[in-house]
N, C-alpha and C positions, 0 to 999 in steps of 0.2 A: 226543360231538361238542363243539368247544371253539370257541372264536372269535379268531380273530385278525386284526389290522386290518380289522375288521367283517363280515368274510369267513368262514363255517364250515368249520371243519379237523378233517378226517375223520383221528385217534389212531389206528381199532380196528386189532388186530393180524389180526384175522380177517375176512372179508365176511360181511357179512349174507346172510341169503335172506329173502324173503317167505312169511310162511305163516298159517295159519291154524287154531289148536290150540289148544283148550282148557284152561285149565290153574287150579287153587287156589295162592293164597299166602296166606302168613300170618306177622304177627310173632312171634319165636318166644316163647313163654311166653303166648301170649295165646289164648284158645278162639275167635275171630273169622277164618272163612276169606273171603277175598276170591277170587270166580270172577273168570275175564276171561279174551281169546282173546291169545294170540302175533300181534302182526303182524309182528314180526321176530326171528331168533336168529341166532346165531355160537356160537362154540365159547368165545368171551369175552364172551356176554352178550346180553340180549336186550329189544325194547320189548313193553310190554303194554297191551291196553286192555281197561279194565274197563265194567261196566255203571254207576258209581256215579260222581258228581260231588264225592262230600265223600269226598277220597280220607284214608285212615285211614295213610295211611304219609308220614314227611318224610322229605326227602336224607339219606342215613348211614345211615336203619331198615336192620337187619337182616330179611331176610325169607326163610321157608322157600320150597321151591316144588315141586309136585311133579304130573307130568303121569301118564295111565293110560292111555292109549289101547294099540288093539291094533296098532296101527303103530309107536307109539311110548312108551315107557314111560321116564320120567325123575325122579328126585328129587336135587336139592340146595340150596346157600345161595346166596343173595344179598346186595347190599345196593343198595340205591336209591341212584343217582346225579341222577336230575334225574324232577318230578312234572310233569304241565299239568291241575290238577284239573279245568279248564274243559273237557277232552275225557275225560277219564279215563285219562288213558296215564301210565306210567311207565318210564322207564330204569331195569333191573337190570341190575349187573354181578358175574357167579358168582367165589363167594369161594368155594367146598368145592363141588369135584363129587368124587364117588368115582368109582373109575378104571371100573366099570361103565356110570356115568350118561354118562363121558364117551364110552365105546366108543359106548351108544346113541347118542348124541345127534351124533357123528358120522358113524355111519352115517343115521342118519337126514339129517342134511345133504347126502350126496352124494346121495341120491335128486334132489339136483336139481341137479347136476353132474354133467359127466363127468370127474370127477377121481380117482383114487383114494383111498381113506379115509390120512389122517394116521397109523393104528394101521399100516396093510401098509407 
């Protein structure tokens, strides 16, 4: 989200959904996982909120991320585009999904659509 004449101007190339899915990140080379739930994704990225207020990641961190569920199963990269430590949430935007992570993670999206998935 970007701002323009003081006004918020919604970039993403994809919609958001609302959800709520638990997920680990972590900067990559470091043994430190950060839990915290999805409250929103796209297919270009997603916000997250964590449990902790002294967030351990700045704008630009690369960050792994990788979900398990049996609904939904995902691993890839990110990088943090904007933090608000004061609530715990952070903007990622996915730099490396492999073409697996994407197929899930789209299908998984249209569960709450009636759209067709982007792969058919």
């Amino acid at each position: 989200m970007t701002y323009g004449g003081g006004q918020p101007v919604d970039r993403r190339v994809s919609p958001r959904r609302d959800v709520r899915v638990p997920i680990n990140m972590n900067v990559p080379n470091t043994s430190s996982v950060i839990s915290g739930r999805i409250q929103d994704i796209s297919l270009g990225g997603m916000k997250v909120k964590t449990e902790i207020t002294s967030m351990p990641f700045q704008i630009k961190d690369e960050v792994m991320l990788l979900v398990s569920r049996d609904y939904f199963k995902f691993q890839g990269q990110g990088v943090i585009l904007w933090t608000s430590p004061t609530i715990g949430t952070v903007g990622i935007k996915f730099t490396r999904l492999e073409e697996e992570a994407r197929r899930s993670l789209d299908e998984f999206l249209c569960l709450f659509v009636n759209v067709p998935n982007s792969y058919r």
